[in-house]
N, C-alpha and C positions, 0 to 999 in steps of 0.2 A: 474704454474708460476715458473720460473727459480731463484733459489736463487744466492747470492751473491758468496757465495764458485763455485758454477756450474759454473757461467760467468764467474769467476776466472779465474775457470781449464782448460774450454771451449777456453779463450783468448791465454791463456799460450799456449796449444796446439796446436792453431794455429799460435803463434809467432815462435815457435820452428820450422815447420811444414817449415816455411818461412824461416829460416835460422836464425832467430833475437833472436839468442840462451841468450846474457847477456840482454838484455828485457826483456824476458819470467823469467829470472833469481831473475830481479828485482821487476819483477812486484808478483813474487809468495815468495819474499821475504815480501815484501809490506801486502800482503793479509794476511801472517802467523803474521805482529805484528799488522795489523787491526783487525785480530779474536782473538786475544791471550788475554783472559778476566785475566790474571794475571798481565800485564799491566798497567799500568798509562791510563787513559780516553785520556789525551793529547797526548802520543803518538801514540792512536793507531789514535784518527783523524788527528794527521799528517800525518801516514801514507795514511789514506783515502784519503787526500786530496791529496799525491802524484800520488794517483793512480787515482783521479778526473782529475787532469794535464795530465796525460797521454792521457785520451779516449779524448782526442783535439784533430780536424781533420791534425793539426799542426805537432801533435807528434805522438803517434801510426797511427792517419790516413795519414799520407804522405806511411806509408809500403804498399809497393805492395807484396802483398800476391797471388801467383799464382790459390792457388784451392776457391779460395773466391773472387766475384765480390766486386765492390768498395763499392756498395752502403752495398751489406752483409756484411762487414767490418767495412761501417761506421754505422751499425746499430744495429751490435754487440758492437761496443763501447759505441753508445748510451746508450743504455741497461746498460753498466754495470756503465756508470757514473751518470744515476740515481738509480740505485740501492747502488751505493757510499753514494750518498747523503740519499738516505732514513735509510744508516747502519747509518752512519755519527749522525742521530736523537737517534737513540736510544742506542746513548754511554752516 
């Protein structure tokens, strides 16, 4: 099973990969105060929750990503927006 840092990196990589270089920026901004157990609980599920907004077919899925079919895109966002939600539990 893919952890939550992997889908991260995984994402980032392939945002970059695309060109959506201040995305990848934000989003790996996003992941370091979600994991950051020094932290306030509330910030870091804010942060979760920005990155739950994100894997919306709306926002990261409207990018067309050339080396990734649509559906592998939108199923890699899946992926990490429930895995959001399951870090999200255990803060």
């Amino acid at each position: 099973m893919t952890t939550f840092s992997e889908l991260i990196t995984s994402i980032v990589a392939d945002l970059d990969q695309g060109g959506f270089f201040k995305d990848a920026d934000e989003l790996r901004h996003l992941a370091n105060l979600a994991l950051d157990q020094t932290l306030l609980a509330g910030i870091r599920r804010d942060a979760l929750k920005q990155i739950e907004m994100r894997c919306h077919v709306r926002w990261f899925g409207d990018f067309y990503l050339p080396h990734l079919s649509q559906k592998d895109w939108w199923g890699r966002l899946e992926k990490l927006g429930k895995s959001t939600k399951k870090h999200m539990q255990s803060i």
